[in-house]
N, C-alpha and C positions, 0 to 999 in steps of 0.2 A: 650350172651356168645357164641362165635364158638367154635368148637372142632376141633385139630388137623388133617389136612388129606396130611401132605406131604408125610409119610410112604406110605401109600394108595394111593397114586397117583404115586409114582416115581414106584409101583409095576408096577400098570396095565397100566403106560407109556412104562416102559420098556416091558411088555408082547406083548404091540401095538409096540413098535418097533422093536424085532426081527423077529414079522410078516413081518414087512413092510420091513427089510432089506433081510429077506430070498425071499419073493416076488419083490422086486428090485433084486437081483441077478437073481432069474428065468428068469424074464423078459433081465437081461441083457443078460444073456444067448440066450434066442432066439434071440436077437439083435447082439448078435456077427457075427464073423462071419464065413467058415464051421469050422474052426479047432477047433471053441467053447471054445475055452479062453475070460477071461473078462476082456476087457485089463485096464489098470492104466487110460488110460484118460477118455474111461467112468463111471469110480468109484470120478474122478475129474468132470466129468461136473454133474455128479448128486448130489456132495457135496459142489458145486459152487451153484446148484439152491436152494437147502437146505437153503444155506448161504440167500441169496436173500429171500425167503420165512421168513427166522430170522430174518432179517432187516424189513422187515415190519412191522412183529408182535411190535419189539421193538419199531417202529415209533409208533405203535397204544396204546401200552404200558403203553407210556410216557406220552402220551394223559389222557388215564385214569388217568394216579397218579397226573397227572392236575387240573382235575376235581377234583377226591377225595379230595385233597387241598383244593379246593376252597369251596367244601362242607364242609369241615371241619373248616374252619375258618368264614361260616356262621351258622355253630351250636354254635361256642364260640361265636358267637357275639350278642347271643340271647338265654343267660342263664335264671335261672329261674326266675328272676328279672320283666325280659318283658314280661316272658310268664302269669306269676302271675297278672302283671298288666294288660294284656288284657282279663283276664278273662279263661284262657287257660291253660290247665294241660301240665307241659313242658314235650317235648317227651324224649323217652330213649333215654340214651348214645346208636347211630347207630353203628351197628357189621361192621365194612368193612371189605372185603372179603380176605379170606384168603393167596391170592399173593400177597393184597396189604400192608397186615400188617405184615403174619407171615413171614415163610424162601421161600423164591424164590429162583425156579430151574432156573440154568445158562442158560441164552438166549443162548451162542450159546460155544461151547467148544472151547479147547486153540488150535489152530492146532501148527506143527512143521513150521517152518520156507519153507520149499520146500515138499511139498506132496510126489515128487517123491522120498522119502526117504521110504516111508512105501510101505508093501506089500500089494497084494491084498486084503487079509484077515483084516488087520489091516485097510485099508480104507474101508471096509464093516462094520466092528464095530464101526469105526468116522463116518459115513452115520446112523449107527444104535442111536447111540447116540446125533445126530445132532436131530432127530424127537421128544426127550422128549420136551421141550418149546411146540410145537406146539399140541401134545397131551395133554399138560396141557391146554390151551388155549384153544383148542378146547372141553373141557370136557360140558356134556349136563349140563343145569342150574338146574336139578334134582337133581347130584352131588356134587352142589355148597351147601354151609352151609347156610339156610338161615336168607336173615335180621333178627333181632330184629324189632317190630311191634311198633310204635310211640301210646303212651297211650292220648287220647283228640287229640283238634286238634290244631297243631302248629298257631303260628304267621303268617300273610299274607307275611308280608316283615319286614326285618328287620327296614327296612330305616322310615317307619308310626310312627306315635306317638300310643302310647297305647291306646286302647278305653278307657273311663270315665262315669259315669254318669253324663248326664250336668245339673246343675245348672244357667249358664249364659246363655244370648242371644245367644253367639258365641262359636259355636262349636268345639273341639279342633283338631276332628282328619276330616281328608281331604275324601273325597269321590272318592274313587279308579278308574284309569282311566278306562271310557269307561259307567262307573254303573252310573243310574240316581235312587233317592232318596227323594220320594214323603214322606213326614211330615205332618198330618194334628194333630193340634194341640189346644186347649180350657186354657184359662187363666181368672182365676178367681179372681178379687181385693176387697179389701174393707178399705175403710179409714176414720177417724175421725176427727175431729179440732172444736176446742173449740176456740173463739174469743169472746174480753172482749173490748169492747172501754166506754172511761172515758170521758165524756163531762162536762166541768164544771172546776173547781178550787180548791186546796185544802187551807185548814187553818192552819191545823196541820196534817204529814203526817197521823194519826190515822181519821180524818175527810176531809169527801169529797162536795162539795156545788156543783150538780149539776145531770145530767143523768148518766145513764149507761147502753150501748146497750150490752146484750151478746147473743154470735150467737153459734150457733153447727150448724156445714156442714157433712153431712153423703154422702158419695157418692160408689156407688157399680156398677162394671165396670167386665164386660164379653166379652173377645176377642177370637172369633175365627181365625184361621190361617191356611192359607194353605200354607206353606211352599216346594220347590221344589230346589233342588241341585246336576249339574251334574258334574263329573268330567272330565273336560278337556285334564289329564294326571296325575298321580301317587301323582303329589305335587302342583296343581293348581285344584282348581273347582270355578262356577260361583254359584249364588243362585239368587233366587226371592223371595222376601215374599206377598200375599195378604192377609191384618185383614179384618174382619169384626165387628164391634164396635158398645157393646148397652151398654149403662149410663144411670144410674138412682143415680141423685141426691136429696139429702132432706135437707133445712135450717130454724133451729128451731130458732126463734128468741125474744126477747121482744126490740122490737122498741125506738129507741129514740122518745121524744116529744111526748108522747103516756104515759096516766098514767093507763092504764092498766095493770093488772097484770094474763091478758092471754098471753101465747106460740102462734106464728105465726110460720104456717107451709109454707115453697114456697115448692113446687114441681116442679120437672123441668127433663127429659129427653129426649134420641138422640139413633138414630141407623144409623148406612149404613156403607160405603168401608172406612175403614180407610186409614194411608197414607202407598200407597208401596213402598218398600223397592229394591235396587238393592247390591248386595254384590259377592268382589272376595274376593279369599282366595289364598295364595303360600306359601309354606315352604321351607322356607330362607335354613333348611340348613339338613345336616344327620346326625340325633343324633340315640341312642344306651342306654344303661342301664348306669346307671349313668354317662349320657350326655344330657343335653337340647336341644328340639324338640323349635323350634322358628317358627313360622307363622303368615305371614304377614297378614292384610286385609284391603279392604276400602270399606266403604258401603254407600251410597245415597238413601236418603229420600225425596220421593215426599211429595207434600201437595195435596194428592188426596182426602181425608177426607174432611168435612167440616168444617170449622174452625170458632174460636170465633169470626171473625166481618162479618160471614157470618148469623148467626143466628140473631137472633130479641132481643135484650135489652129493657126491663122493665124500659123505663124510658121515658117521655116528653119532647117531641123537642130536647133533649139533656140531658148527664148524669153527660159533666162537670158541675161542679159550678150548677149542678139543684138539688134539697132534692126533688122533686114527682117524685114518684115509690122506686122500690126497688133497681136498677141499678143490678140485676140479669138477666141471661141469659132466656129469657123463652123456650129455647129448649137448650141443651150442646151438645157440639163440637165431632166430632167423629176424627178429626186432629189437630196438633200441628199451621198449617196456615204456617208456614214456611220450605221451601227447604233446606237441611241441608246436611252438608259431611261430615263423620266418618273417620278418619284413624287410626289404633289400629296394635296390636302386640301383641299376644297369644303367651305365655311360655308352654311347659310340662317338669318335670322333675320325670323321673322314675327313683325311689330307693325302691328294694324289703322291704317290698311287698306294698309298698303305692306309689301314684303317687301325685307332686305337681302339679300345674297348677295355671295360672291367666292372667291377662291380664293390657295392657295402654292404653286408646285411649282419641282424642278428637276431638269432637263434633261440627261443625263449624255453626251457623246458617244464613241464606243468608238475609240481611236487606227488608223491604219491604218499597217501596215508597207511597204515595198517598194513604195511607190505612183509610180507614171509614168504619165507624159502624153503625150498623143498629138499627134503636128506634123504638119506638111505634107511628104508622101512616107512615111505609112505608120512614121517612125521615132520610138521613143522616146525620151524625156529622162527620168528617172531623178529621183523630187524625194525619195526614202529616206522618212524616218517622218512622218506626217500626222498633227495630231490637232485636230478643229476644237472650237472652244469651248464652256464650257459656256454654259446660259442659265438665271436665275433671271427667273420670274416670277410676279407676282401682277395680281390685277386687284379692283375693284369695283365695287356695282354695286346698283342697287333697281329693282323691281318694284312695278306697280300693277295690278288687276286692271278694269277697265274695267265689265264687267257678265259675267254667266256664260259667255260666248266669246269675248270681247276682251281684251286684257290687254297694255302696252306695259312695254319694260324700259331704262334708261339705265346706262350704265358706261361705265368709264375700264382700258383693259388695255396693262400696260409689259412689258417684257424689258428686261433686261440682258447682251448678250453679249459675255464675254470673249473674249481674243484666241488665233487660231489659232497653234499651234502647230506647226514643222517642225525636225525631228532634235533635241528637246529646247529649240528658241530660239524666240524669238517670229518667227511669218515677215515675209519684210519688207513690210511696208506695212498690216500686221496692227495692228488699232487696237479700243479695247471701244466698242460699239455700245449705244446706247440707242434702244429701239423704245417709241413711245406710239401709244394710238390710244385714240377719243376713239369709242363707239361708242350707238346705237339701235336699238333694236328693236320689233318688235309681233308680235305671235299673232294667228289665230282660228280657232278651233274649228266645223270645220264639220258634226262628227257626233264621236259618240263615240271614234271611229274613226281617221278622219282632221282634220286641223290643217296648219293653214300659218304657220311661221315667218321673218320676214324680216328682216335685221339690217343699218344700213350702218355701216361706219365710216370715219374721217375720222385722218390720221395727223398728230398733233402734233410730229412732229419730224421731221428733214431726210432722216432714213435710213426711216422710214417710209412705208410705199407711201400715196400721197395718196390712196386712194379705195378701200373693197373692200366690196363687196355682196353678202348672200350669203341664200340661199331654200332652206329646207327644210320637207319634206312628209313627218313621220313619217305610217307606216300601220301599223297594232295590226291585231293578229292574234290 
């Protein structure tokens, strides 16, 4: 809240300008010339330069209540809505300064139509009176009433999407030009499945005349990640991802053809670089509090890992059409084995005090030719064209911001993936896949710098890993 100071200032304007008109007359005094009169035209050129000196001021003015403007219609445009949802205490209503809001004194007085109408005296006191503006304008900032102090700290830009705690792969808000944004990141899986195969015939569906193999696959998977993303410019950045991938699988079995009634354990695990990832990001467009933030991306995945027909298969001579071994991997895969391209499109929409968010993308994967697999004794088996499925997904999701470092996020993320394909047919035992997961998160900000993200999620369907935890610690640079 300012306090009034025009009373107060037109005073000690006016006291500054009878000085200054009684010291202009001295001065024009000596400047006359012997008879010592002041004549009309130097009481004219020094209220001619006056003028001139007025005109500036008002050029520089004009300028200011420009700006003010422009400041002013970027504090509406980032009411508490966005500052809430970045984590951020919205600042005060700003005081602006008192020529710019309250009563302004007249840039420059009315004059008469012809100067040569007034007397000396009379153009001594329009000279006098022409110097308030510029006493005001010139008054020391000590004077001035000062700002109102902004409580936390504002928004970066209006024009960003709100920070989040993330939940998904893809990140929603963009890494600010020029900042680079080191991620190193631990993901923690665990998945179960139960398999039941019927070998034999039935008589009545209550009676069965033959085998029955049932299998349980335990498998528990640890990725670490080093993550790294720079921004390009305010609404594009580039990323890399490097995993590192260790699996350990367990499959509990009773065997067909086998009248045993022991459990068979295979054990089987893999480590090393899994596959990297390359990923741009742009924001489509400038959104605002109850406006949607929209950002593009497309992201390429190598097959740098190792992949299933790189490893060795538990089987002789071959796993088609062969029953000896298990046709289990004796080492697992640290890569998907095939080259694949993402295109997606991340939503934000901020509405105080929660933010929605989610995403489309899909999943292109590149066929492989002449692909074979590896058996027991070093020889290949031959499976000719490979092409694994594609996958469409989306997810959803909202955000809440807790207080200026805390912030927790809830979402729901599915895939779709269809069936592999081998030499143009569907392979056999090739089936479309529904993946859900039901996920949580939270943030907190522990300097401007650094943040810790933590997400779990929980899988709502049979093919989904039952459990996956994952912690990340971006560091801004």
């Amino acid at each position: 809240m300012t306090t009034p100071i025009a009373p107060t200032l037109i005073r000690l304007a006016l006291v500054a300008a009878l000085s200054l008109a009684l010291a202009d007359l001295a001065q024009a005094q000596d400047a006359a010339p012997a008879g010592g009169e002041v004549t009309v035209d130097m009481l004219q050129q020094q209220i001619a330069a006056q003028n001139q000196r007025i005109d500036a001021m008002r050029v520089t003015l004009q300028e200011q209540e420009r700006d003010l403007a422009s400041l002013r219609q970027a504090l509406d445009d980032q009411r508490l809505d966005n500052a809430r949802a970045r984590g951020a205490i919205p600042p005060a209503d700003l005081a602006l300064p008192a020529l710019a809001q309250g009563a302004r004194v007249p840039l420059s007085p009315t004059l008469p139509s012809s100067p040569t109408d007034l007397s000396p005296q009379d153009l001594s006191r329009q000279a006098a009176r022409t110097t308030l503006p510029q006493l005001a304008m010139a008054q020391p900032p000590s004077a001035q009433p000062p700002l109102e102090q902004p409580v936390g700290q504002a928004p970066a830009s209006e024009s960003r999407p709100p920070e989040i705690a993330q939940i998904f792969d893809q990140p929603g808000v963009l890494t600010p030009h020029g900042q680079f944004v080191l991620e190193p990141s631990l993901q923690f899986g665990y998945s179960s499945n139960d398999r039941v195969a019927l070998v034999g015939y039935t008589i009545i569906p209550a009676l069965l005349i033959g085998l029955i193999d049932v299998r349980q696959v335990k498998t528990t998977t640890a990725t670490a990640t080093l993550t790294g993303r720079y921004g390009l410019s305010d609404r594009f950045e580039i990323e890399a991802k490097v995993p590192y991938v260790y699996v350990n699988g367990d499959t509990v079995s009773r065997e067909i053809f086998t009248g045993t009634a022991v459990d068979n354990v295979f054990n089987a695990h893999g480590s090393g670089l899994g596959d990297v990832e390359l990923t741009a990001r742009y924001q489509l467009n400038r959104g605002g509090p109850d406006k949607p933030f929209y950002i593009g991306w497309l992201r390429y995945k190598s097959r740098t890992g190792k992949d299933l027909f790189e490893v060795v298969t538990d089987c002789v001579t071959r796993c088609v059409a062969n029953t000896t071994g298990t046709g289990l991997p004796l080492e697992l895969p640290t890569g998907t084995g095939f080259e694949s391209i993402q295109p997606g499109i991340t939503w934000l929409y901020p509405s105080d005090p929660i933010v929605f968010f989610g995403s489309f993308s899909y999943l292109h994967n590149f066929k492989r030719k002449n692909v074979s697999r590896t058996v027991l004794g070093g020889l290949r088996e031959s499976l000719g064209e490979v092409e694994a499925g594609d996958i469409l997904g989306f997810n959803v999701g909202l955000g809440l911001a807790l207080n200026e470092k805390a912030a927790i996020s809830l979402g729901y993320d599915q895939s779709i993936v269809d069936r592999t394909r081998q030499n143009g047919e569907d392979a056999p035992g090739s089936v479309r896949v529904v993946l859900g997961t039901l996920l949580l998160g939270g943030s907190y900000r522990f300097s401007d710098r650094v943040s810790l993200n933590v997400a779990l999620g929980v899988g709502v369907t049979r093919d989904t890993p039952d459990v996956s935890l994952t912690a990340r610690v971006p560091i801004s640079f």
